[in-house]
C-alpha positions in Angstrom: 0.1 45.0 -59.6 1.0 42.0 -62.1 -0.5 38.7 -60.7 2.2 35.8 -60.8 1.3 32.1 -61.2 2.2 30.6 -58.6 4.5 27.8 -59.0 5.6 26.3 -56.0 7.9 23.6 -57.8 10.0 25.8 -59.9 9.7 29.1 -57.8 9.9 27.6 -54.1 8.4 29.7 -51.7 11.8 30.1 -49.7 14.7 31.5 -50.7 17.8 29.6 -50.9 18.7 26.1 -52.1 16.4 24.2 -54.2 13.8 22.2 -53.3 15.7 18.6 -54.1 18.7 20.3 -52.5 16.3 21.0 -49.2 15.9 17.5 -48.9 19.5 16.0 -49.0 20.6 18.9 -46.8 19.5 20.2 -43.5 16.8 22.9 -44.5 13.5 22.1 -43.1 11.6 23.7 -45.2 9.6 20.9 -47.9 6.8 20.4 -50.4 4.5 17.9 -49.2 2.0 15.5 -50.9 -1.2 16.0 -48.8 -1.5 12.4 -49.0 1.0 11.9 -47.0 0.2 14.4 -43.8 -2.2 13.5 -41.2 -3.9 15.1 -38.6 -2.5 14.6 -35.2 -5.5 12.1 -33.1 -4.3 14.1 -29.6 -5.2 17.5 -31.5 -8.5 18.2 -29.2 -9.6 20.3 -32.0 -12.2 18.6 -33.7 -14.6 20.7 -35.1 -14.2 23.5 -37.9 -16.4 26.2 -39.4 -17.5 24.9 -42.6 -18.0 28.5 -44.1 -14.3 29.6 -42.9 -13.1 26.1 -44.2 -14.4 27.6 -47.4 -13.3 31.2 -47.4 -10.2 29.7 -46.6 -9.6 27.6 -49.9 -10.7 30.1 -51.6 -8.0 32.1 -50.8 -6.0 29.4 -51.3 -7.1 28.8 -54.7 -6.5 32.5 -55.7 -3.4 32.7 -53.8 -1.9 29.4 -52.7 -0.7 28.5 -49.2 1.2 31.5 -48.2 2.3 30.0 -44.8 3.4 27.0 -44.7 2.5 24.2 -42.2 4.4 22.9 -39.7 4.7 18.8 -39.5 7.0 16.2 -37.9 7.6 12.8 -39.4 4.8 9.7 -38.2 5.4 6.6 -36.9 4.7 4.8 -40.2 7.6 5.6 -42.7 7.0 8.3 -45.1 4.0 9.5 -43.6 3.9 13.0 -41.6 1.7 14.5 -38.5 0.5 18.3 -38.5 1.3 20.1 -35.6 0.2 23.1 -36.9 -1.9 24.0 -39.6 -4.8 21.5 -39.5 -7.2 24.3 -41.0 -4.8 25.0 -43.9 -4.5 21.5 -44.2 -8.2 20.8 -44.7 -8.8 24.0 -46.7 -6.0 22.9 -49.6 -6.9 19.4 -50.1 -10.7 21.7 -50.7 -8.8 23.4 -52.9 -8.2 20.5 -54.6 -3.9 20.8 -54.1 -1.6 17.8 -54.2 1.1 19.5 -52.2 1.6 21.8 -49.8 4.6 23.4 -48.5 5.4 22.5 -44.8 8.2 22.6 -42.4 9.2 19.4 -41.7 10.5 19.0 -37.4 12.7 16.1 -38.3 13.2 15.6 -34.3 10.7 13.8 -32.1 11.9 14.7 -29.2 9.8 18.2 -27.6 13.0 20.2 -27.1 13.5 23.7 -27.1 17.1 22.4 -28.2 16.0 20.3 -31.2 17.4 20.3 -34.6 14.5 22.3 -36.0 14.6 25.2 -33.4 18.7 25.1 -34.7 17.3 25.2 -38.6 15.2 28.0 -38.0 17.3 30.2 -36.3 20.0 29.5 -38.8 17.3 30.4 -41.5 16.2 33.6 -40.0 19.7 34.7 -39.7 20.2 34.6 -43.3 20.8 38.2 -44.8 18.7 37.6 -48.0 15.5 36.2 -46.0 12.6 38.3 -47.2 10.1 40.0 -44.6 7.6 36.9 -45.4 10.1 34.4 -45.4 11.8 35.9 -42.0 7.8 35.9 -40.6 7.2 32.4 -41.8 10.2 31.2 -39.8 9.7 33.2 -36.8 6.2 31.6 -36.7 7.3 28.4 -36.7 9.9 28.6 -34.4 7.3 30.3 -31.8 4.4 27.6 -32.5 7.1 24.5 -32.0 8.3 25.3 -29.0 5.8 27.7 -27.5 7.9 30.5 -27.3 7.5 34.2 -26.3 8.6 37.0 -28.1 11.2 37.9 -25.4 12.4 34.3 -26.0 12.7 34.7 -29.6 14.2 37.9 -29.6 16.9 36.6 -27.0 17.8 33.4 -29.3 18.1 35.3 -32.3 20.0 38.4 -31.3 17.6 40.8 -32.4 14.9 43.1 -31.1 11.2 42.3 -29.6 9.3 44.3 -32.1 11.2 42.7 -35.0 10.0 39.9 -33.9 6.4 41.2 -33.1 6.1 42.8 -36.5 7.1 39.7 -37.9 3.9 37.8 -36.2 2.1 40.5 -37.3 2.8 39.8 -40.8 1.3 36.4 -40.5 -2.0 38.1 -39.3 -2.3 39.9 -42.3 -5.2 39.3 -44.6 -4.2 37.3 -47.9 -4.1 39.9 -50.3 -1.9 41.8 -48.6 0.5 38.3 -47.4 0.4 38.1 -51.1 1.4 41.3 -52.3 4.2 41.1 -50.1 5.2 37.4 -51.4 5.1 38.7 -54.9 8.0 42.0 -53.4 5.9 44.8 -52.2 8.0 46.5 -49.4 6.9 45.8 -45.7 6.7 48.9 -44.6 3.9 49.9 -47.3 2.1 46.6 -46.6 2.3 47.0 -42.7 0.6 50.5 -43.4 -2.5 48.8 -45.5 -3.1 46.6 -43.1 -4.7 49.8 -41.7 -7.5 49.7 -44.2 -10.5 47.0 -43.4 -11.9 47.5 -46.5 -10.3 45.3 -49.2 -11.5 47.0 -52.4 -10.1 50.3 -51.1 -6.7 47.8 -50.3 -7.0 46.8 -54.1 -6.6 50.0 -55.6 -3.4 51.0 -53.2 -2.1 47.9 -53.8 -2.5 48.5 -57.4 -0.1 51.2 -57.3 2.1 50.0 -54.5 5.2 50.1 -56.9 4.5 53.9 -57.5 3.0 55.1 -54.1 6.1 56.0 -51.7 5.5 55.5 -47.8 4.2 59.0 -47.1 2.0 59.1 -49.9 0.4 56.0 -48.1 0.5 57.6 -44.8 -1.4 60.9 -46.0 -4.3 59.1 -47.5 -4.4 57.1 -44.6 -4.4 60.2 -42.2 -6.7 62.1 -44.4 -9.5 59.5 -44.6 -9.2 59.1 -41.0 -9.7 62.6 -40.3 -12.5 62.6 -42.7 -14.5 60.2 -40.7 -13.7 61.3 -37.2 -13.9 65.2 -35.9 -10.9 64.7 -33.6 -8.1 67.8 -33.8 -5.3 66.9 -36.1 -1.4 65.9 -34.8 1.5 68.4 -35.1 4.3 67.4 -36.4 6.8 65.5 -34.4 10.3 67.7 -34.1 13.4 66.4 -34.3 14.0 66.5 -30.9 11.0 64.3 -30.2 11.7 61.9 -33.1 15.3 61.3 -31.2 13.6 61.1 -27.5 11.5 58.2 -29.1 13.7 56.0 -30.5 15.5 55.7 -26.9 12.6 55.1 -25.7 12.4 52.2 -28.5 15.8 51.2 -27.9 15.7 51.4 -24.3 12.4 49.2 -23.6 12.5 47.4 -26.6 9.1 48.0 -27.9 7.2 50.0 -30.1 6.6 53.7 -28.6 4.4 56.2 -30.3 4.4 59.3 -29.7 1.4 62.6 -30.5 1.1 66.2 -29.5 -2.3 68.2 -30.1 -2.3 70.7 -32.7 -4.9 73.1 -30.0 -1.9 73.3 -27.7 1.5 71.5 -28.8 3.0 71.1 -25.4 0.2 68.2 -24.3 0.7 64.8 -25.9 -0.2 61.0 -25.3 2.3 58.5 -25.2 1.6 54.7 -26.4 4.0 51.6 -25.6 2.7 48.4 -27.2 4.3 45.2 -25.0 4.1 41.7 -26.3 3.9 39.5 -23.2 3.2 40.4 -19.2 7.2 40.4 -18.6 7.0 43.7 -21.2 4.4 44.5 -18.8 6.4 44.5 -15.9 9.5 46.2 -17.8 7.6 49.0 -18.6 6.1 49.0 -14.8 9.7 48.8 -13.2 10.9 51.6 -15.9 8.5 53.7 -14.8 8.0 53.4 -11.1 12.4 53.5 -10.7 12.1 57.1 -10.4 9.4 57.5 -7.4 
């Protein structure tokens, strides 16, 4: 894959208006002078690994700050407050960076109701959001207010494991948060983020643009059956494929589903819930019945 320069002043990192037009309109999304943002004193977190610190701008300096941090206005004028992001914060001005991209909460006030939570779901709404941008967003709507991915999912209309694999996207490791910055497709990346081994992610990634989703999923498989003795999966029939997705659709979660290849008519089932409410869905679901 092509590495890009990144340029965060004449290729912002979210879609949209530009960045001067961010500022005169209501889009909280900014660039930053680190200058200007300081840590928040009632932050109990004081202490940071010094080697992570490092790793950290490292990254940055290979790959810039991917996610952006999220900041509210100071009591002295033009000055900021982090409320999230301290660690990026210290690890870019290592980097040596004069900015830094941030989302600005231009409301004091701790309201789930605040003009930022309106912003962001505005933002995430957008039809021409990428899958980073959409993640970024979702992030910072959940670390402002505290929200749960049932919460989330309820404001914006949409289901809990879009949401889910949108937080998952900001776990992902940098190269592969940067791959997908630069247009890989989010399926392929979500699949890499299989592999612990980041030179073995370097030479799929090399060839994302070529590989196609199965091709990624074989290898996968393959090495995985390679290192492990267990019997392989049949393939799922159309009839199971359908059962699933109500399943999906019905608990709002991610469901997997695999039958043994020594005898087809044995499976396992896997439901992955985000919060202790999920939890309780899937309890009540079940239990109905008896």
């Amino acid at each position: 894959m092509t590495k890009k320069k990144l340029t965060f002043a004449h290729n912002p990192l979210f879609g949209g208006p530009a960045l001067a037009d961010r500022e005169r309109g209501v889009s909280p999304y900014r660039e930053v002078s680190l200058e200007l943002v300081d840590r928040d004193p009632n932050q109990p977190r004081v202490n940071f690994d010094e080697d992570k610190l490092n790793e950290l701008a490292d990254s940055i300096r290979r790959y810039g700050v991917i996610q952006p941090i999220l900041i509210r206005p100071s009591k002295t004028a033009g000055r900021y407050t982090v409320i999230s992001g301290e660690r990026r914060l210290r690890a870019s001005k290592l980097a040596g960076l004069e900015v830094i991209p941030a989302i600005v909460d231009t409301e004091l006030a701790e309201s789930s109701d605040s003009k930022l939570s309106v912003q962001l779901v505005e933002n995430i709404q957008r039809s021409d959001l990428t899958p980073l941008e959409r993640a970024h967003a979702i992030g910072a709507l959940k670390e402002a207010h505290s929200l749960s991915v049932r919460d989330i999912a309820e404001r914006l209309g949409v289901s809990k494991s879009m949401v889910q694999r949108s937080l998952d996207i900001l776990e992902l490791p940098d190269d592969l948060l940067n791959a997908l910055r630069e247009g890989a497709s989010e399926s392929k990346i979500l699949l890499l983020a299989k592999i612990e081994d980041p030179e073995v992610r370097a030479g799929y990634l090399s060839d994302i643009d070529t590989l196609t989703r199965k091709d990624i999923e074989k290898n996968i498989e393959e090495a995985a059956n390679s290192d492990s003795p267990a019997a392989e999966e049949v393939e799922l029939s159309p009839e199971d494929l359908r059962l699933i997705e109500e399943m999906r659709r019905g608990l709002g979660m991610k469901v997997k589903l695999s039958r043994s290849s020594a005898n087809p008519e044995r499976g396992r089932i896997s439901i992955d819930f985000y919060s202790n409410e999920d939890f309780q869905v899937v309890f009540r679901r079940l239990v109905a019945e008896v």
